[in-house]
C-alpha positions as CSV (number, residue, x, y, z in Angstrom):
1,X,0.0,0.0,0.0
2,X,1.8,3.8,-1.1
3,X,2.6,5.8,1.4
4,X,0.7,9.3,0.2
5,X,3.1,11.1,1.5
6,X,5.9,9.5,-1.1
7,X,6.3,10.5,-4.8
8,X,5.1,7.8,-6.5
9,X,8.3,7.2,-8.5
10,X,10.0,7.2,-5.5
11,X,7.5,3.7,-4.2
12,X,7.4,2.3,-7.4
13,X,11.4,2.4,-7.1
14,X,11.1,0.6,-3.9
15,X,8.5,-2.3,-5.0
16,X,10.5,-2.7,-8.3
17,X,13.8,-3.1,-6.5
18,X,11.6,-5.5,-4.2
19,X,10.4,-7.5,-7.3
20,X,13.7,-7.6,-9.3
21,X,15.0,-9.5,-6.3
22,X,12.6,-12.2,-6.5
23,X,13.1,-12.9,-9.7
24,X,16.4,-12.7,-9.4
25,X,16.9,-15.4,-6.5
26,X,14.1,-17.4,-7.6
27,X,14.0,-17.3,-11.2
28,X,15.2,-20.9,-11.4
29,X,11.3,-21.9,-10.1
30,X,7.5,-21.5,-11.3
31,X,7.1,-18.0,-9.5
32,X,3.7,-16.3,-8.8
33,X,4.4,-12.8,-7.6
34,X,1.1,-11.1,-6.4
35,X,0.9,-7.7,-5.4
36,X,-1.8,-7.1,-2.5
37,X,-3.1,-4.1,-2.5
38,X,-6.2,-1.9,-2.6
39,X,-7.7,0.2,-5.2
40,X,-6.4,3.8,-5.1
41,X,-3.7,3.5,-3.1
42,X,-0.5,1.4,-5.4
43,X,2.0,2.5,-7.5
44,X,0.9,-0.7,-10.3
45,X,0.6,2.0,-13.3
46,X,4.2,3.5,-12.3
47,X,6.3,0.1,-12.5
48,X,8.2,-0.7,-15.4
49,X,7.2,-2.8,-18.0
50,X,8.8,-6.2,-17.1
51,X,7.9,-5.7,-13.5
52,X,4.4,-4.9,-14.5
53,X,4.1,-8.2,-16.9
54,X,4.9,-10.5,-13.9
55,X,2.3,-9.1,-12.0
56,X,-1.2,-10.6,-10.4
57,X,-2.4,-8.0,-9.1
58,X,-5.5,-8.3,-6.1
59,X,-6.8,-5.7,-5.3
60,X,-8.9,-5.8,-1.8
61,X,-12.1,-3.6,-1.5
62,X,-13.6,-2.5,1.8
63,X,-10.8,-3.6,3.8
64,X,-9.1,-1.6,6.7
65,X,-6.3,-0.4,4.9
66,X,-3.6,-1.0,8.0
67,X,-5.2,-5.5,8.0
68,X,-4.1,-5.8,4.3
69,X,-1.4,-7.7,5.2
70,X,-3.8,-10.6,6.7
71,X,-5.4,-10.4,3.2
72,X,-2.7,-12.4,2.0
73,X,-3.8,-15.9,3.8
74,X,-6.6,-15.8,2.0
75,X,-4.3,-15.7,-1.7
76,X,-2.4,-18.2,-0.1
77,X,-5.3,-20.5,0.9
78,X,-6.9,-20.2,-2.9
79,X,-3.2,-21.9,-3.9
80,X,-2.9,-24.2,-1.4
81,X,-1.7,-26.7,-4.0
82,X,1.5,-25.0,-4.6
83,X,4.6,-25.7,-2.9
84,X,5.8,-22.3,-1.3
85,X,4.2,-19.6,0.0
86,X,5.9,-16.2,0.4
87,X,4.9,-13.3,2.2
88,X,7.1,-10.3,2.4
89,X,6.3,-6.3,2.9
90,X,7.3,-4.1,-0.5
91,X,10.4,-2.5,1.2
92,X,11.7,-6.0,1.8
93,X,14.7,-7.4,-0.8
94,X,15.9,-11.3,-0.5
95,X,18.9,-11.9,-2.4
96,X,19.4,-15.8,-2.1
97,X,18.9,-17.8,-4.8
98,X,19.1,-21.2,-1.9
99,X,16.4,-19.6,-0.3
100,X,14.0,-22.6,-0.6
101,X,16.6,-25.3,0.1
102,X,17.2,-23.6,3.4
103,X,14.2,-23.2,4.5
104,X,13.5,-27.1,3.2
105,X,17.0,-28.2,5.5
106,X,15.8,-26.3,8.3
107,X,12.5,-28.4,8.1
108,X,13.8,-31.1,7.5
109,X,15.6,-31.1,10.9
110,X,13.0,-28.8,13.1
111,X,10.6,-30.0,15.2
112,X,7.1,-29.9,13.1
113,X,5.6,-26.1,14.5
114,X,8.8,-24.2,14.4
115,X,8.8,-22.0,11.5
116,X,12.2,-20.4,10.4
117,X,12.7,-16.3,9.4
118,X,15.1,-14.3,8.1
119,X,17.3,-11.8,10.4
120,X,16.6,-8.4,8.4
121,X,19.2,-5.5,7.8
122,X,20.2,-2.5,6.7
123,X,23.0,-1.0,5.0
124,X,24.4,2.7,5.8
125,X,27.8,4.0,5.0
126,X,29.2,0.7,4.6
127,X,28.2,-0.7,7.8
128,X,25.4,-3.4,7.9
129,X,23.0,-3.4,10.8
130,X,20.9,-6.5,12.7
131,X,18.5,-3.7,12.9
132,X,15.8,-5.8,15.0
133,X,18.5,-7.2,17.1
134,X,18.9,-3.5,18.6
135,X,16.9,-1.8,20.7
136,X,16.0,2.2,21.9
137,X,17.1,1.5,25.1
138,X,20.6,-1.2,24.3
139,X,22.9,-1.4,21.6
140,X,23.5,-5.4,22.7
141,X,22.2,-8.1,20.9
142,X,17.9,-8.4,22.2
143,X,17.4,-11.4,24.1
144,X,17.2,-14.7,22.9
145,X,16.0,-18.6,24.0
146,X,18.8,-20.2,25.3
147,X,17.1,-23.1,26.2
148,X,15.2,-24.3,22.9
149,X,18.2,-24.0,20.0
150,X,17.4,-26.3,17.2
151,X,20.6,-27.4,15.7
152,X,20.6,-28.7,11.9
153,X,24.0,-30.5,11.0
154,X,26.8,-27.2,12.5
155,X,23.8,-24.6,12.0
156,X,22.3,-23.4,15.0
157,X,18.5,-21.7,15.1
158,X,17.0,-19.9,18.0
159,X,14.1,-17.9,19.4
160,X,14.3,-14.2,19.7
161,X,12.9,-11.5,21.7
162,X,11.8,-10.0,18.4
163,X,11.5,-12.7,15.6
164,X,9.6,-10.2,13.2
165,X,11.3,-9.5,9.7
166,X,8.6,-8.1,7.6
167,X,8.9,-12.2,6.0
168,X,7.7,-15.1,6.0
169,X,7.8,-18.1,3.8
170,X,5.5,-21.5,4.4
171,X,5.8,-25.0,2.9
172,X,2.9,-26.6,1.6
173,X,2.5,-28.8,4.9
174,X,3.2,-25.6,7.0
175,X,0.3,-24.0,4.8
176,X,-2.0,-26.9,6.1
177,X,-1.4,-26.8,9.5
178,X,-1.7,-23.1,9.9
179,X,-5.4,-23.3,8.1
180,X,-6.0,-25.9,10.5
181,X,-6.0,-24.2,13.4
182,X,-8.8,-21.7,11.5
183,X,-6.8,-19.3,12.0
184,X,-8.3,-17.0,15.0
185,X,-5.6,-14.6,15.0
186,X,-6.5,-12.8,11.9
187,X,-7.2,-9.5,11.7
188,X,-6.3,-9.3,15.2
189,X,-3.7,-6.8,16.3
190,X,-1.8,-9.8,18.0
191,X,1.8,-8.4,18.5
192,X,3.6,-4.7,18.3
193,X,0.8,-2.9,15.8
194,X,-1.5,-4.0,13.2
195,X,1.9,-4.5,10.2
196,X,3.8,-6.2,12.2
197,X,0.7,-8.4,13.9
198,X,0.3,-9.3,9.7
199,X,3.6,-10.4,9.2
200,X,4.7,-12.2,12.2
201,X,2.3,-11.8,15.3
202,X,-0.7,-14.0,13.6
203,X,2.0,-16.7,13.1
204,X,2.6,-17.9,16.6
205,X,-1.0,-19.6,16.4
206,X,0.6,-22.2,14.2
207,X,4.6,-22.1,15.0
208,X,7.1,-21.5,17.3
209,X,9.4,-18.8,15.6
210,X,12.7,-19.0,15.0
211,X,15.6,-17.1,13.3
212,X,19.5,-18.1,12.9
213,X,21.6,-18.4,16.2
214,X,24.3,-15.9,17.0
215,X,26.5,-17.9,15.9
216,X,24.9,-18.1,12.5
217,X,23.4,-15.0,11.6
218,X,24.0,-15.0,8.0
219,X,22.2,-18.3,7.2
220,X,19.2,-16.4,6.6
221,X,18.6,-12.9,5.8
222,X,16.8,-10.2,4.3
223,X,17.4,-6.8,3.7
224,X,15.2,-3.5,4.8
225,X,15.2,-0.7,1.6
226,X,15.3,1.7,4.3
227,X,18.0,3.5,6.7
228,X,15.7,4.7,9.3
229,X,16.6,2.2,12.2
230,X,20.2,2.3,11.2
231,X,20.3,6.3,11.9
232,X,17.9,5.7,15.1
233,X,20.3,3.7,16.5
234,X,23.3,5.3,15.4
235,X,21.9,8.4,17.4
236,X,20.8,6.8,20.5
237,X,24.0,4.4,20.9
238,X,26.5,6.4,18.7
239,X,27.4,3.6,16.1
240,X,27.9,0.7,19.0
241,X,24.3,-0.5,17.9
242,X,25.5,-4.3,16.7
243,X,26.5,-4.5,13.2
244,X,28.7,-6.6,10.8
């Protein structure tokens, strides 16, 4: 959904850059790329050409325009024959072409409700930031579960404090057994605000959440086409905020 406050080019940039990634990582499979949105309020008629042509575009009427992220459950659930299912917000770029066999090996070796994410970063004069590893008050890494690491061969998987990432991505059996539970938590600011409660709160009624260990951080990530957190914290902890 545009923000109306941005140029237009300036969004349909963003979403483009968002898109190009996909295809970029995951050209190598049968891709459906649908853009969830409402009428009035996207940038569809700004993208370019070969963005545009790989577009399914749904448009959502009479929706609460801050819930349109739990619109996307309902996509999913019309599709539920495919073998993937990604959710991810339009300021979000994945540049991994494994993607899928990693989430597959993490599967493989998890217990049956954990659900794996991506850490998500930024990058600002050269210096790339765990931004949801940080917090207003501490530059130290948030907390984390100590006590329920999943380990997969030498990787290493763990709860955090803050396991949101603007991401998610489902098998088709992970599909099922969130439907199963008929799925109460939507459209119910769950966690943080209504966004986030889209894109990860409404989750944990399936799935424990997890995202790479310490240890491992790079196993699985995404990055944010945005610097704001990265100045945030670079004010409030003066450039200690943790960072690669």
């Amino acid at each position: 959904m545009a923000d109306q406050e941005r140029p237009a080019a300036e969004a349909a940039a963003r979403l483009t850059r968002a898109i190009e990634a996909l295809l970029e990582s995951l050209g190598h499979t049968r891709l459906e790329v649908v853009l969830n949105t409402i009428p009035g309020r996207n940038v569809v008629a700004e993208l370019p050409d070969h963005v545009r042509s790989r577009l399914s575009v749904s448009e959502q009427k009479g929706i609460e325009p801050l819930l349109l992220g739990f619109a996307a459950q309902e996509i999913f659930a019309t599709r539920r024959d495919r073998d993937w299912f990604m959710y991810l917000e339009d300021d979000i770029v994945v540049h991994d072409a494994l993607l899928l066999e990693k989430l597959a090996y993490f599967n493989d070796n998890a217990p049956s409700d954990a659900l794996l994410l991506p850490h998500r970063y930024e990058l600002w004069r050269g210096r790339k930031t765990y931004i949801d590893l940080v917090s207003k008050t501490s530059p130290e890494v948030c907390a984390w579960n100590r006590l329920t690491i999943v380990q997969a061969g030498s990787w290493k998987f763990a709860e955090f404090e803050n396991p949101h990432s603007g991401f998610y991505s489902l098998s088709q059996a992970q599909l099922e057994r969130w439907l199963a539970t008929g799925r109460l938590w939507k459209d119910r600011i769950s966690w943080v605000a209504a966004r986030e409660s889209a894109a990860t709160g409404c989750l944990g009624e399936a799935f424990r959440l997890y995202k790479p260990h310490p240890d491992n951080m790079a196993y699985l990530e995404v990055r944010h086409e945005d610097t704001k957190y990265s100045q945030l914290y670079d004010r409030l902890h003066g450039g200690r905020a943790f960072a690669t």
